[in-house]
mmCIF file of the N, C-alpha and C atoms, coordinates in Angstrom:
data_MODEL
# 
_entry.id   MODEL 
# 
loop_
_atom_site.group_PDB 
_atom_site.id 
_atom_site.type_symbol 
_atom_site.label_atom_id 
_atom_site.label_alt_id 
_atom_site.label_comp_id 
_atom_site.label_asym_id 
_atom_site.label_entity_id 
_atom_site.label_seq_id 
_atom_site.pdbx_PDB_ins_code 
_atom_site.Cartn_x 
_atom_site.Cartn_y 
_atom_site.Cartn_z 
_atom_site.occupancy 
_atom_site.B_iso_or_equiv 
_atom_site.pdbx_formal_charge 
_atom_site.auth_seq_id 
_atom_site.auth_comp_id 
_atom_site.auth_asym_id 
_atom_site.auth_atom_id 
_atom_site.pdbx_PDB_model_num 
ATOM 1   N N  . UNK A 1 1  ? 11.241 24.114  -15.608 1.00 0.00 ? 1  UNK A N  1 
ATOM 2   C CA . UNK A 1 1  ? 9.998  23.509  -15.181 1.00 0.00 ? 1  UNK A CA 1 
ATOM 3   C C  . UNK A 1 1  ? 10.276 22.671  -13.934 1.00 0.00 ? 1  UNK A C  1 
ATOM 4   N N  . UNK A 1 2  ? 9.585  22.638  -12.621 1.00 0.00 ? 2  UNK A N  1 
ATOM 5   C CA . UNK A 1 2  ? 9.626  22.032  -11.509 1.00 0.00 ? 2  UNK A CA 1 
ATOM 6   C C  . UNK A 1 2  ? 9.123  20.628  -11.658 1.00 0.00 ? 2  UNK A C  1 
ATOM 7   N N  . UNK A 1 3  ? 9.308  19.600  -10.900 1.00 0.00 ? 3  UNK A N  1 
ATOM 8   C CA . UNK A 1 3  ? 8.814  18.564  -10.903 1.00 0.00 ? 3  UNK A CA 1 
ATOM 9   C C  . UNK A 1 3  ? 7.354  18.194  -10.938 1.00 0.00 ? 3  UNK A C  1 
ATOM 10  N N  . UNK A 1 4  ? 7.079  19.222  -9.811  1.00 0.00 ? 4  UNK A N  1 
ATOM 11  C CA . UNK A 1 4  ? 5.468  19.397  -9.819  1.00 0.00 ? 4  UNK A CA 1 
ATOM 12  C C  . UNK A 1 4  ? 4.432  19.643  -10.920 1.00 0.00 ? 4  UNK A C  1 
ATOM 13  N N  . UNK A 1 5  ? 5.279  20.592  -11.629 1.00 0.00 ? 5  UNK A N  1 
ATOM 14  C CA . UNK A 1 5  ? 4.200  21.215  -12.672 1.00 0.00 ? 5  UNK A CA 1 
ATOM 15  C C  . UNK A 1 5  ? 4.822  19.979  -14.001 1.00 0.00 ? 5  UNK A C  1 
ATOM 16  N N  . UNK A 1 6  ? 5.740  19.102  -14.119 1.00 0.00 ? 6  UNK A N  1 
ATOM 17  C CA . UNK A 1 6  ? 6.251  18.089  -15.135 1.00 0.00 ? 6  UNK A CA 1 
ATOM 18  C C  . UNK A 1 6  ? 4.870  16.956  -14.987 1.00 0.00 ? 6  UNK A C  1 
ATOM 19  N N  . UNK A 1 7  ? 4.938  16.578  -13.129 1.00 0.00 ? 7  UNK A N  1 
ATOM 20  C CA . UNK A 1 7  ? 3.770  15.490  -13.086 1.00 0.00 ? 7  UNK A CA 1 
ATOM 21  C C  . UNK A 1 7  ? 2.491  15.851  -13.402 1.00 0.00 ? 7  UNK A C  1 
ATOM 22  N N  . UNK A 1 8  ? 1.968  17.754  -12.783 1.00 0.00 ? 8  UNK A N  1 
ATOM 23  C CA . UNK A 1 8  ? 0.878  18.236  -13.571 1.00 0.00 ? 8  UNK A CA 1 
ATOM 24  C C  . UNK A 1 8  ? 0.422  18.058  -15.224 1.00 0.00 ? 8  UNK A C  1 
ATOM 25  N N  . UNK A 1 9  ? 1.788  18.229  -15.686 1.00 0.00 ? 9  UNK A N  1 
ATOM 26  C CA . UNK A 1 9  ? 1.150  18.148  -17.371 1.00 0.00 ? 9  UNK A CA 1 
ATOM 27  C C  . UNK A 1 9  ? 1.602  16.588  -17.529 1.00 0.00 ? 9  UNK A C  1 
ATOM 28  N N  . UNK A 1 10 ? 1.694  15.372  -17.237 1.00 0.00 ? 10 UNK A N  1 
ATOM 29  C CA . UNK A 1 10 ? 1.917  14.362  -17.372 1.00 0.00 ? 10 UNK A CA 1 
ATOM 30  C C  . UNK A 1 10 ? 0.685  13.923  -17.004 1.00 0.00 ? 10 UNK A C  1 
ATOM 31  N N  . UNK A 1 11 ? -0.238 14.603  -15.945 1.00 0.00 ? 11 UNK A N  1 
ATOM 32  C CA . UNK A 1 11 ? -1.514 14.408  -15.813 1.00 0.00 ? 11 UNK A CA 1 
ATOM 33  C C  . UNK A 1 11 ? -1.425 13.549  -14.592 1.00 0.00 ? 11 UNK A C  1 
ATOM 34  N N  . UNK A 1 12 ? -0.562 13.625  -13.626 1.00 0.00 ? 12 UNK A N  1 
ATOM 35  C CA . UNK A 1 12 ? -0.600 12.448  -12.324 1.00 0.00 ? 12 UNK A CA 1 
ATOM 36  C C  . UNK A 1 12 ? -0.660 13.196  -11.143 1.00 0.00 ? 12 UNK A C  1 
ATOM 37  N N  . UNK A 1 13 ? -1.709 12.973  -10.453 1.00 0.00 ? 13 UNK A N  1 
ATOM 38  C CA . UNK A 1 13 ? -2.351 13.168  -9.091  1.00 0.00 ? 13 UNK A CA 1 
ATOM 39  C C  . UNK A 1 13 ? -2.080 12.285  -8.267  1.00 0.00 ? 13 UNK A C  1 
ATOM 40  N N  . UNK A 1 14 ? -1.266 13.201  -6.851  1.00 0.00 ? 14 UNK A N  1 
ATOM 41  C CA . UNK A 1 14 ? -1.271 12.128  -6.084  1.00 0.00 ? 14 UNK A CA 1 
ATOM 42  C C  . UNK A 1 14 ? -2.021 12.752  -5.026  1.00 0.00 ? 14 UNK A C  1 
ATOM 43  N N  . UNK A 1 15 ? -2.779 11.585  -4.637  1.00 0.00 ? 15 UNK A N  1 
ATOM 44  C CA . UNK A 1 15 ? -3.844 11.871  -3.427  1.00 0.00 ? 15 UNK A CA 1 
ATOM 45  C C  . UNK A 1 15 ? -3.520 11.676  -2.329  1.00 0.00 ? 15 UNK A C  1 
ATOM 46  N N  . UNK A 1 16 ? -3.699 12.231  -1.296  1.00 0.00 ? 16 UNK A N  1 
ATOM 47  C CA . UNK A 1 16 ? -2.895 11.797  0.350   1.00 0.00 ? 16 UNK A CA 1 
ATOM 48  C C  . UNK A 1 16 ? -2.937 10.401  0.288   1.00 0.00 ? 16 UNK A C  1 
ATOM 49  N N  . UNK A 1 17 ? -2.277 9.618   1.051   1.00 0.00 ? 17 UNK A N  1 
ATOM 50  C CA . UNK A 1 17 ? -1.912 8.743   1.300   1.00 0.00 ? 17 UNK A CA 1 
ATOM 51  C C  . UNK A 1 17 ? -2.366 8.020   2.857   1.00 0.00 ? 17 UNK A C  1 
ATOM 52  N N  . UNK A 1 18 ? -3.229 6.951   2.446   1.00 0.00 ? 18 UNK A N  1 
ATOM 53  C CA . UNK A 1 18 ? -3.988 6.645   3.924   1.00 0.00 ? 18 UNK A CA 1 
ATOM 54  C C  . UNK A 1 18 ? -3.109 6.132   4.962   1.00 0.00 ? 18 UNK A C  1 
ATOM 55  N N  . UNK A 1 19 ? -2.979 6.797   5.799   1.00 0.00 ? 19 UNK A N  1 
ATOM 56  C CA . UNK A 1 19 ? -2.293 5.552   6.996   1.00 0.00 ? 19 UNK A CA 1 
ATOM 57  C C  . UNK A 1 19 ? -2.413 4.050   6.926   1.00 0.00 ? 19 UNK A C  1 
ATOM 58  N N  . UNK A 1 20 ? -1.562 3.492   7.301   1.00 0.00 ? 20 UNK A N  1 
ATOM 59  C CA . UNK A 1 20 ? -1.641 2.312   7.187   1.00 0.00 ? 20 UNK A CA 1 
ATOM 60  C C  . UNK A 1 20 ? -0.123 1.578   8.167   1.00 0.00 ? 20 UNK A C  1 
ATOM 61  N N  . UNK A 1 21 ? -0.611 0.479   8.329   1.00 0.00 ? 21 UNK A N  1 
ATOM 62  C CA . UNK A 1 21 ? 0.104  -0.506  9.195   1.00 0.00 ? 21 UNK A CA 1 
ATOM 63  C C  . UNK A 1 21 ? 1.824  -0.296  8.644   1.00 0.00 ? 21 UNK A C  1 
ATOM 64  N N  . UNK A 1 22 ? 2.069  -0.031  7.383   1.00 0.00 ? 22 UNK A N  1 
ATOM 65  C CA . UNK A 1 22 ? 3.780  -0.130  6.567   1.00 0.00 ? 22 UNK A CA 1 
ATOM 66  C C  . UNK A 1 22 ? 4.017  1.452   6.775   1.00 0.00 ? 22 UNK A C  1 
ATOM 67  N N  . UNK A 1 23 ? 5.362  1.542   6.764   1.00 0.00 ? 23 UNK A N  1 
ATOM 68  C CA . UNK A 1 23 ? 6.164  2.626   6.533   1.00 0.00 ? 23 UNK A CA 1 
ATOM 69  C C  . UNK A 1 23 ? 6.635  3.455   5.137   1.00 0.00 ? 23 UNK A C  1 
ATOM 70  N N  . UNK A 1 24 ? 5.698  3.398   3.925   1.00 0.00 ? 24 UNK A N  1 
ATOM 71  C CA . UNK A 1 24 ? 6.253  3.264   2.352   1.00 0.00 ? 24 UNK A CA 1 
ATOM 72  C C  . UNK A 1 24 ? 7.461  4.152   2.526   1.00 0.00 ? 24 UNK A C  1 
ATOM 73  N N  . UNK A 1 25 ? 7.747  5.312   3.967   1.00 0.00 ? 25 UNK A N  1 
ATOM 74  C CA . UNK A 1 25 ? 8.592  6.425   3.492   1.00 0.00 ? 25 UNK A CA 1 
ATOM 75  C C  . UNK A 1 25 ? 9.405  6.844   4.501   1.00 0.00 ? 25 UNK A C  1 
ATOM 76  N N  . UNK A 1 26 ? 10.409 6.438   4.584   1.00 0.00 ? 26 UNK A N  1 
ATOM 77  C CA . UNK A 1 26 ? 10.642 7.218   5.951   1.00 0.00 ? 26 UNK A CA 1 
ATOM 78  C C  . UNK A 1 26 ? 12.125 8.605   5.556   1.00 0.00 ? 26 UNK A C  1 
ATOM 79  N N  . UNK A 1 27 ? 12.474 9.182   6.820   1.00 0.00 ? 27 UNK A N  1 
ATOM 80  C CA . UNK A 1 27 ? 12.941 10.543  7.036   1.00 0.00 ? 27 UNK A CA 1 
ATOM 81  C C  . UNK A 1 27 ? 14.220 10.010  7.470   1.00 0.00 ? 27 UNK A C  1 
ATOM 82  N N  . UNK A 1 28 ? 15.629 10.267  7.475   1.00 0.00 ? 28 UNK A N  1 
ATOM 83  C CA . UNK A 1 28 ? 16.573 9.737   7.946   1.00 0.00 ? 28 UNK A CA 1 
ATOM 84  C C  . UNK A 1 28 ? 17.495 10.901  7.965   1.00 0.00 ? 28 UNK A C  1 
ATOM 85  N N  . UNK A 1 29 ? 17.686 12.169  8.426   1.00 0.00 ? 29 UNK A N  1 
ATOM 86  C CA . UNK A 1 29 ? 18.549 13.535  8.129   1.00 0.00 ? 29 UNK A CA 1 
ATOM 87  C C  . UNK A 1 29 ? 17.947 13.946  7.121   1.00 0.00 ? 29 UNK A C  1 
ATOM 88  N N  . UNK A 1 30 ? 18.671 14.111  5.943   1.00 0.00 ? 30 UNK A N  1 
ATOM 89  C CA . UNK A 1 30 ? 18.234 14.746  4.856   1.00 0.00 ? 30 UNK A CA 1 
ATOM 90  C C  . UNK A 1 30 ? 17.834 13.684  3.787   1.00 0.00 ? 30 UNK A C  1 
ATOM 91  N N  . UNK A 1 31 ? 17.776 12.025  4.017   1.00 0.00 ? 31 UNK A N  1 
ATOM 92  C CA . UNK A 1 31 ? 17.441 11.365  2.984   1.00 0.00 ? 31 UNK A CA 1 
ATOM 93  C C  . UNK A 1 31 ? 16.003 11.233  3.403   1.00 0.00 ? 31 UNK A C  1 
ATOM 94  N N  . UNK A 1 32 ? 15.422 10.152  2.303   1.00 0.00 ? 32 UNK A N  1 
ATOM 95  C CA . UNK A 1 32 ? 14.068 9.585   2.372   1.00 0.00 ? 32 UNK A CA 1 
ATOM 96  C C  . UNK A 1 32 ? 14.668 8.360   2.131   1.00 0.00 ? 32 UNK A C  1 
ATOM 97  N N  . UNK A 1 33 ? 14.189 7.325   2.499   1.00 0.00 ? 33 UNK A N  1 
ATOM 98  C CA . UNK A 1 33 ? 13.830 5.934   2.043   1.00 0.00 ? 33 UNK A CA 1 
ATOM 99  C C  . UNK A 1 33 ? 12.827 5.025   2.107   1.00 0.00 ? 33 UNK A C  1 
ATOM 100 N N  . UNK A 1 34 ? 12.267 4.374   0.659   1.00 0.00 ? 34 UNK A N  1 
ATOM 101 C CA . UNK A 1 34 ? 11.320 4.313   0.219   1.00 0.00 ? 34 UNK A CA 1 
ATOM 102 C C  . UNK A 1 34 ? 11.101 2.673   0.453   1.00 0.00 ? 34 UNK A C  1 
ATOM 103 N N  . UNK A 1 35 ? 10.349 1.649   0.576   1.00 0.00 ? 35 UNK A N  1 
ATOM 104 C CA . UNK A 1 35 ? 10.072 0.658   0.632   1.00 0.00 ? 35 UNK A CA 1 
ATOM 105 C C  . UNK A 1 35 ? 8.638  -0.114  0.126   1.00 0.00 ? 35 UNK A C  1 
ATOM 106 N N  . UNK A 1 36 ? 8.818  -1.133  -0.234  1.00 0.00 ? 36 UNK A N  1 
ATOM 107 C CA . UNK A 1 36 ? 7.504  -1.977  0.360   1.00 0.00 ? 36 UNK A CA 1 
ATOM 108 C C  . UNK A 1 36 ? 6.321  -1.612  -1.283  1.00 0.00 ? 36 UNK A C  1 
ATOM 109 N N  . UNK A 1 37 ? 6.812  -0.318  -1.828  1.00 0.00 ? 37 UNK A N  1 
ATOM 110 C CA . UNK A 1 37 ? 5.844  -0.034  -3.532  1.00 0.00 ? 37 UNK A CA 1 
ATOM 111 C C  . UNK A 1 37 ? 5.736  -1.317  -4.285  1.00 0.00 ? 37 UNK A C  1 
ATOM 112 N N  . UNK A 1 38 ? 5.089  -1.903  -4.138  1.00 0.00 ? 38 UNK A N  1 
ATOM 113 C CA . UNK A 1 38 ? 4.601  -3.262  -5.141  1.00 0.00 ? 38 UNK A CA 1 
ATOM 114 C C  . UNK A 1 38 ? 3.438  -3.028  -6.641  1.00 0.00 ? 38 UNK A C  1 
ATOM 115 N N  . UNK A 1 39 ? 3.682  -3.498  -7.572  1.00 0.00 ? 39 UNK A N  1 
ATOM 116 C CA . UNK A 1 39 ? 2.763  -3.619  -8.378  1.00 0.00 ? 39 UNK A CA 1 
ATOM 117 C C  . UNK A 1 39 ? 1.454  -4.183  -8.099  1.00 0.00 ? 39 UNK A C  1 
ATOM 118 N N  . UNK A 1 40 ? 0.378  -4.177  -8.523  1.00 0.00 ? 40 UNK A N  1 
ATOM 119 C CA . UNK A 1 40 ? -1.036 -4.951  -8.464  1.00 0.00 ? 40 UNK A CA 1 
ATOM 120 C C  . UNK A 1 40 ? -1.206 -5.562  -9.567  1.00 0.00 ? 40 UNK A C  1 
ATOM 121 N N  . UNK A 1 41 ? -0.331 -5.697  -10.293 1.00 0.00 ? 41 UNK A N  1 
ATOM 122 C CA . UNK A 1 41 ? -0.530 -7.182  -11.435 1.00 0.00 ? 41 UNK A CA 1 
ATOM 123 C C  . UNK A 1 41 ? 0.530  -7.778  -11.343 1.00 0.00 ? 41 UNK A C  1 
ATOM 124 N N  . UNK A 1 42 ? -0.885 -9.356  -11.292 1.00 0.00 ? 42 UNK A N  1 
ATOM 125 C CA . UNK A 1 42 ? -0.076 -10.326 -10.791 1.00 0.00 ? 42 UNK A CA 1 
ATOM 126 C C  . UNK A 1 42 ? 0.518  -11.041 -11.820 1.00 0.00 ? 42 UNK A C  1 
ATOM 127 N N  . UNK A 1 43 ? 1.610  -11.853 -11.541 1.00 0.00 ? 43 UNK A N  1 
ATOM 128 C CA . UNK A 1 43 ? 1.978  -12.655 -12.240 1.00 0.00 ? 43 UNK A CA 1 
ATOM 129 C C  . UNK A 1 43 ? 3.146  -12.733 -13.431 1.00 0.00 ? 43 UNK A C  1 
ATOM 130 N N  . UNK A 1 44 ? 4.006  -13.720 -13.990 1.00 0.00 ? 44 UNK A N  1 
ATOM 131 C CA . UNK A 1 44 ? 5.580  -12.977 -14.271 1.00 0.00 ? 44 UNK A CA 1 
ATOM 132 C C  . UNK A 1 44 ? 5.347  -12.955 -15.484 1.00 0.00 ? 44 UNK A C  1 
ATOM 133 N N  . UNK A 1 45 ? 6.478  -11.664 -15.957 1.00 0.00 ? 45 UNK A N  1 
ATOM 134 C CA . UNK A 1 45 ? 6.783  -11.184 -16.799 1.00 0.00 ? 45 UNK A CA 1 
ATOM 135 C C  . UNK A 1 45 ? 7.527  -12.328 -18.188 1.00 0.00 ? 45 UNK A C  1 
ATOM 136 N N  . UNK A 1 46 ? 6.576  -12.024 -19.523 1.00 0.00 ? 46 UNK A N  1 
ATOM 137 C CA . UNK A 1 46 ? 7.020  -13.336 -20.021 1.00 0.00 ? 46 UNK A CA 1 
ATOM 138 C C  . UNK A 1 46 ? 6.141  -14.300 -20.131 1.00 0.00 ? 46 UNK A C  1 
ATOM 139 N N  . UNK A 1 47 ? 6.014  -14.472 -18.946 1.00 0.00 ? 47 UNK A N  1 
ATOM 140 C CA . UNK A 1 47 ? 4.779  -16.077 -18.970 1.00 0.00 ? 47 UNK A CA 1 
ATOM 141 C C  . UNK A 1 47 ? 3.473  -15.844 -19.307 1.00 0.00 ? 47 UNK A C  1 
ATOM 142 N N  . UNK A 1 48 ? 2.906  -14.931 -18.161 1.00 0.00 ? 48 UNK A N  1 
ATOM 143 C CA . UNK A 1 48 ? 1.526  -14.598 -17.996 1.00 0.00 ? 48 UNK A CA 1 
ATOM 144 C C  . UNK A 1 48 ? 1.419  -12.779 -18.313 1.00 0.00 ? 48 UNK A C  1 
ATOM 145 N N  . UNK A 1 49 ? 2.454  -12.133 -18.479 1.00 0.00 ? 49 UNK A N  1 
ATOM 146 C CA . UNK A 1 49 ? 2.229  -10.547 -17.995 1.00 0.00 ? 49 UNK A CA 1 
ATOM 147 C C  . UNK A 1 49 ? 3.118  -10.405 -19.884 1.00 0.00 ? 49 UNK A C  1 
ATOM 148 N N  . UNK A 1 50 ? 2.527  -9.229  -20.275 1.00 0.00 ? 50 UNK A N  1 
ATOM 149 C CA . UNK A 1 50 ? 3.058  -9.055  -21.640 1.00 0.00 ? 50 UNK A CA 1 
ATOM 150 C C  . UNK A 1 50 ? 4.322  -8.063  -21.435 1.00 0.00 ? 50 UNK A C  1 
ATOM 151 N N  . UNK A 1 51 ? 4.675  -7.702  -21.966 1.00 0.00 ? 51 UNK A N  1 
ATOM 152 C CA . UNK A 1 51 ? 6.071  -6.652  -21.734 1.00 0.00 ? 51 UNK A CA 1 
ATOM 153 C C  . UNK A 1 51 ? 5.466  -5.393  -21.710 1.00 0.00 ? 51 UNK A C  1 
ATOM 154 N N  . UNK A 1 52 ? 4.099  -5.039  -22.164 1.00 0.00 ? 52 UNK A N  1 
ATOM 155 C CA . UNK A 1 52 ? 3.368  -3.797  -22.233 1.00 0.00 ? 52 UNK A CA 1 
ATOM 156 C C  . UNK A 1 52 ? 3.103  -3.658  -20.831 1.00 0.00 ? 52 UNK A C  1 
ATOM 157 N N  . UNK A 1 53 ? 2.228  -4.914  -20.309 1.00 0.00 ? 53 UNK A N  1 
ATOM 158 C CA . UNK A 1 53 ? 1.725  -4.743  -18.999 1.00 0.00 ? 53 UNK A CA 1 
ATOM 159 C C  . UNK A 1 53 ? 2.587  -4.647  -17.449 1.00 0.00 ? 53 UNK A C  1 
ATOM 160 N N  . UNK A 1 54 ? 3.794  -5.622  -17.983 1.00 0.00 ? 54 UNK A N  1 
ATOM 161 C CA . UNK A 1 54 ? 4.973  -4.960  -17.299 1.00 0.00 ? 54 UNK A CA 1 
ATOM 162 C C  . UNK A 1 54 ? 5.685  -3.647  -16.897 1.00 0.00 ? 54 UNK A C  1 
ATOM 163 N N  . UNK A 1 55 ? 5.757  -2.876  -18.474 1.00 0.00 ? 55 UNK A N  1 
ATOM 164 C CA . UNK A 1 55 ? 5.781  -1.717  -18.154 1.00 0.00 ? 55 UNK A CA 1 
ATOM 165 C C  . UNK A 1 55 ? 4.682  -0.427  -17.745 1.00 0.00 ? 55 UNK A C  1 
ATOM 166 N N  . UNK A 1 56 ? 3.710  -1.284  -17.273 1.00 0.00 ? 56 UNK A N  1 
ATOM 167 C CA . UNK A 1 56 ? 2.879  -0.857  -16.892 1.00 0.00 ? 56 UNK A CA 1 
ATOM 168 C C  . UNK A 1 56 ? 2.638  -0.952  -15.776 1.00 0.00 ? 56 UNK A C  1 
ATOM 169 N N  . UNK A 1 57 ? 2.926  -1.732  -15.184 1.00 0.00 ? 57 UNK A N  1 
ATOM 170 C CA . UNK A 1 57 ? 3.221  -2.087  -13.907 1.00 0.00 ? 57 UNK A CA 1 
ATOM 171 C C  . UNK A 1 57 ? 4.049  -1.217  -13.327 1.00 0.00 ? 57 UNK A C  1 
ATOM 172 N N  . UNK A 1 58 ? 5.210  -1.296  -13.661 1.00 0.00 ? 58 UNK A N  1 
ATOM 173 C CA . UNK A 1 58 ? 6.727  -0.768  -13.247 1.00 0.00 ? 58 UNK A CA 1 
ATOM 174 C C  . UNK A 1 58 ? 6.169  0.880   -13.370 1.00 0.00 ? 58 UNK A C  1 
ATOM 175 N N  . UNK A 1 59 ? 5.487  1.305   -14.019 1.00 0.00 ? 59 UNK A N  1 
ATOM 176 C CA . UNK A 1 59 ? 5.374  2.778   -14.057 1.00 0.00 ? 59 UNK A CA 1 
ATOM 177 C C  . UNK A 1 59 ? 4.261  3.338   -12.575 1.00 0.00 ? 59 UNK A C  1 
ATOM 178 N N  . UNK A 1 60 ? 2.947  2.009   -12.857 1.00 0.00 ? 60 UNK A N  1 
ATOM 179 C CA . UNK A 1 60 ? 2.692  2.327   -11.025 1.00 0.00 ? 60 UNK A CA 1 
ATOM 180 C C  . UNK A 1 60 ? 3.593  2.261   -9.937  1.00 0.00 ? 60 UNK A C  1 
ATOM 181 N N  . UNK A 1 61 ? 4.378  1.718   -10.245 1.00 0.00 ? 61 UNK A N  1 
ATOM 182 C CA . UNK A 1 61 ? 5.204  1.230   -8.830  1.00 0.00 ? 61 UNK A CA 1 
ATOM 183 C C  . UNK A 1 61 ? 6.091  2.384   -8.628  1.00 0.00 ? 61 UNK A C  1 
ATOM 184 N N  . UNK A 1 62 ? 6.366  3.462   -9.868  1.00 0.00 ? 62 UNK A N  1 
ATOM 185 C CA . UNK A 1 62 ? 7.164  4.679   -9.949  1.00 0.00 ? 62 UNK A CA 1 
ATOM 186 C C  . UNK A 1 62 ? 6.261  5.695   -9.137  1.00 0.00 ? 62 UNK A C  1 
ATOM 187 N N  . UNK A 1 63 ? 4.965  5.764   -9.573  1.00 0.00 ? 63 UNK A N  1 
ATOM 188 C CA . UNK A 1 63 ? 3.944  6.666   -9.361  1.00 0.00 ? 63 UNK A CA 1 
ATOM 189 C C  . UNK A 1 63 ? 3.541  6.705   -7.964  1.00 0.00 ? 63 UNK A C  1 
ATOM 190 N N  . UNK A 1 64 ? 3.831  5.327   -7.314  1.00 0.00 ? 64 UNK A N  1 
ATOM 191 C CA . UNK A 1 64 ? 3.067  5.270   -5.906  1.00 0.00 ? 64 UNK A CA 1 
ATOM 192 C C  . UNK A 1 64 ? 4.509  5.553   -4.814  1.00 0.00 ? 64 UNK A C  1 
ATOM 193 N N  . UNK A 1 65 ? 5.538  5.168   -5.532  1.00 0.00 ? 65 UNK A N  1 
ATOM 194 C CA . UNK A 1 65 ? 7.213  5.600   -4.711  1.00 0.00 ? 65 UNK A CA 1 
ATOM 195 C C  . UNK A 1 65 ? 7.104  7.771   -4.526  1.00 0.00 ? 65 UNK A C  1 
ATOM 196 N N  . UNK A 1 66 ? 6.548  8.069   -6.123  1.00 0.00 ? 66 UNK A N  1 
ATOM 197 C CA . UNK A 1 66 ? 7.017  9.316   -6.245  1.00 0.00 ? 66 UNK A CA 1 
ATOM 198 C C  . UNK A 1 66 ? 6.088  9.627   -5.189  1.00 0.00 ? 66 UNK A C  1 
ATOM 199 N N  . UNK A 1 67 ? 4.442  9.720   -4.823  1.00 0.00 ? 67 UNK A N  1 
ATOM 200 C CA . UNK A 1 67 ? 3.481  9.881   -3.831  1.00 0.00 ? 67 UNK A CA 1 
ATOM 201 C C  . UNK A 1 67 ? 3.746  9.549   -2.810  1.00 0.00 ? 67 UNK A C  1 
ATOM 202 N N  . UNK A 1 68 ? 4.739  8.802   -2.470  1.00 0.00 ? 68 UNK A N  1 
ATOM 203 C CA . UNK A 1 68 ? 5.223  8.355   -0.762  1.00 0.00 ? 68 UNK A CA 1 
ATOM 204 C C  . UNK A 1 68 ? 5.658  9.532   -0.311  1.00 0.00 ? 68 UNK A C  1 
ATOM 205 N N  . UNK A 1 69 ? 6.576  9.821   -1.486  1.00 0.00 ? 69 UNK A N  1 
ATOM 206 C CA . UNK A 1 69 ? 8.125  11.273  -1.502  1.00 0.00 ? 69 UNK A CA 1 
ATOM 207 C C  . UNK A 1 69 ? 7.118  12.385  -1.133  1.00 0.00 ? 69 UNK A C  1 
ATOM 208 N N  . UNK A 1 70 ? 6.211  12.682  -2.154  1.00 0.00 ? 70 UNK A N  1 
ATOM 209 C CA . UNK A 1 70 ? 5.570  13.412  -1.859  1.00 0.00 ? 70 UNK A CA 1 
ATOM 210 C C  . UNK A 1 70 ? 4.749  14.177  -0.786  1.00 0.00 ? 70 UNK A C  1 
ATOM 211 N N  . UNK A 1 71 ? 4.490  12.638  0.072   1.00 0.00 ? 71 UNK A N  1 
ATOM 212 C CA . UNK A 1 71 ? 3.678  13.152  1.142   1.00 0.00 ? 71 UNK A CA 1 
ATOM 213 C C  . UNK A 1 71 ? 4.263  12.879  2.053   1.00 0.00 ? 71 UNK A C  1 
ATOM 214 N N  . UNK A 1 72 ? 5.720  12.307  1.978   1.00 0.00 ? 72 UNK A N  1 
ATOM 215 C CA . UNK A 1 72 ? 6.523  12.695  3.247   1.00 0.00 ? 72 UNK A CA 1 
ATOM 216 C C  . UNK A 1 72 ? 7.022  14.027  3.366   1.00 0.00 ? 72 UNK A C  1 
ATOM 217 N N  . UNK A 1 73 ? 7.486  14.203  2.346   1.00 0.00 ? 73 UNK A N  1 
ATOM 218 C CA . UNK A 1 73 ? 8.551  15.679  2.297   1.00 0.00 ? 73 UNK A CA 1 
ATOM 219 C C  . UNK A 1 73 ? 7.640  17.145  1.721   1.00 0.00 ? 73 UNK A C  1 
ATOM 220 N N  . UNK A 1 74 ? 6.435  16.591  1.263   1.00 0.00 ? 74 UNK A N  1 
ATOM 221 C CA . UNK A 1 74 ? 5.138  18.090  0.842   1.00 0.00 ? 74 UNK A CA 1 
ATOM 222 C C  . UNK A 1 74 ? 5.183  18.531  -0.336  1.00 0.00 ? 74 UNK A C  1 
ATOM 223 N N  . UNK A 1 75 ? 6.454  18.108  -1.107  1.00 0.00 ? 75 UNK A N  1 
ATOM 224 C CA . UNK A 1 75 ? 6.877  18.821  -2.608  1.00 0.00 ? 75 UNK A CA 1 
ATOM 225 C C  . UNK A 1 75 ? 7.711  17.660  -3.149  1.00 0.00 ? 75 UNK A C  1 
ATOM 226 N N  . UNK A 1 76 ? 7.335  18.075  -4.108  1.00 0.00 ? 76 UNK A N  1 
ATOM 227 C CA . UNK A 1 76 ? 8.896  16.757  -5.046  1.00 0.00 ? 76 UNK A CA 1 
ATOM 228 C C  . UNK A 1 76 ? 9.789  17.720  -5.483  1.00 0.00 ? 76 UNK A C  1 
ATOM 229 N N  . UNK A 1 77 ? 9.304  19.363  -5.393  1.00 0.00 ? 77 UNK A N  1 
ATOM 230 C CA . UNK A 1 77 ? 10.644 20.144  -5.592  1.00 0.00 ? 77 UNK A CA 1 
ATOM 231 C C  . UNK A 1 77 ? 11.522 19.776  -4.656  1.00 0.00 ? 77 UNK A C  1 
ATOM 232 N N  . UNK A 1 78 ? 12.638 19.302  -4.527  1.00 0.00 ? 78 UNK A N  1 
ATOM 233 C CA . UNK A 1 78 ? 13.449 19.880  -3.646  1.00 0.00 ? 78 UNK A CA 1 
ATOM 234 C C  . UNK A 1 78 ? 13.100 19.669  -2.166  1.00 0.00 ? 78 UNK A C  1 
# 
């Protein structure tokens, strides 16, 4: 099974990615490097954020890195 069709049945769409002022992705030979993926919930882990919502967090911040990859390089195959 390819990566593509893993995030298909995982059910995650990634939608182009708007231009914008940051670099989330850049091209370097054959690497990528990724930057700057932040969560949108605020506030620390523990205090104010539950360990659920943490990992909830941390899984957008996976989702919006893997969509950088994606729409730098066209495929997450390979």
């Amino acid at each position: 099974m390819s990566v593509e069709q893993k995030a298909a049945e995982l059910g995650l769409v990634f939608e182009p990615i708007e231009p914008g002022y940051l670099n989330l992705c850049i091209r370097s030979g054959n690497l990528l490097m990724t930057s700057g993926h932040v969560s949108d919930q605020k506030g620390k882990l523990g205090e104010n954020v539950s360990v659920e919502e943490g990992q909830a967090a941390a899984r957008d911040c996976a989702i919006k890195i893997l969509r950088s990859v994606r729409d730098e390089h066209g495929t997450l195959d390979g």
